[in-house]
Steps between C-alpha positions, in 0.01 A plus 500: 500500500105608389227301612392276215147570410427194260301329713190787569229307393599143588232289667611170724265158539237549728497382831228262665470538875218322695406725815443279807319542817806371721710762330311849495466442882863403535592843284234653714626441869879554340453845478252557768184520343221463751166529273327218573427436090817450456540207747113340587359349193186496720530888583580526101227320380254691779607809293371335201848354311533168428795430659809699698592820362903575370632811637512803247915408515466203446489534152941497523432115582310411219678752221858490592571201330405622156711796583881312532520399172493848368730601785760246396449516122856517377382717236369766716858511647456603854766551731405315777840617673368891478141407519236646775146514530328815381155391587182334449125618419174300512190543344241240632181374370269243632571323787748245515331180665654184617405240209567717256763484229689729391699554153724799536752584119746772605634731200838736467296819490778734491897554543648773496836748649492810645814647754686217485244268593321238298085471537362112453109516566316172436108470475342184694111433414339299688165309408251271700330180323225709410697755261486743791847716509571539906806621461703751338860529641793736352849374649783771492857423489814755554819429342806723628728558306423430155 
């Protein structure tokens, strides 16, 4: 069966997510970061931020909820059975500092087939309160056997 390519294009509701202090240090000690900015609002305003900094990965926290709708969009048609993850790329901007908030729209930006296999990419941008975009994610899925 081909990969249905109707939705390329499609943009989702945007997604609010309010970055707290409580939870870029719980992110931070979960995968063993040790930089002090990360978990010491004192050491992170020393350094001259306002408050604690998020982790460069923490940006799948705040942007993976925009992300599922596309993923289970039952026009997109994704085999969930045959489904595996292809991979993920970031593209950061500013800083990402507890306080902010952040709106992050996620897009179909391409589907296609090739040996078999069916390519679902979806586009996440992410913006701060300010307009700033801190984020730019691509999220690849594999489909076998299409």
């Amino acid at each position: 069966m081909p990969v249905n390519t109707k939705a390329i294009g499609k943009t989702y509701e945007p997604v609010l997510y309010a970055v707290g202090r409580e939870k870029i240090k719980e992110y931070a000690l979960a995968v063993g970061e040790t930089n002090p900015l990360h978990l010491d609002v004192t050491a992170a305003r020393a350094a001259g931020h306002d408050d604690v900094v998020a982790p460069p990965m923490f940006a799948v926290v705040y942007s993976a909820p925009a992300v599922g709708p596309p993923i289970f969009d039952p026009e997109i048609e994704l085999n969930f059975a045959m489904m595996v993850h292809g991979g993920q790329e970031f593209e950061w901007g500013p800083l990402v500092i507890a306080g902010d908030e952040i709106t992050t729209t996620a897009s179909v930006k391409d589907i296609s087939e090739a040996d078999g296999r069916g390519y679902y990419v979806f586009e996440s941008i992410s913006t701060n309160q300010r307009g700033e975009q801190v984020c730019r994610g691509t999220w690849t899925n594999i489909v076998r056997g299409v």
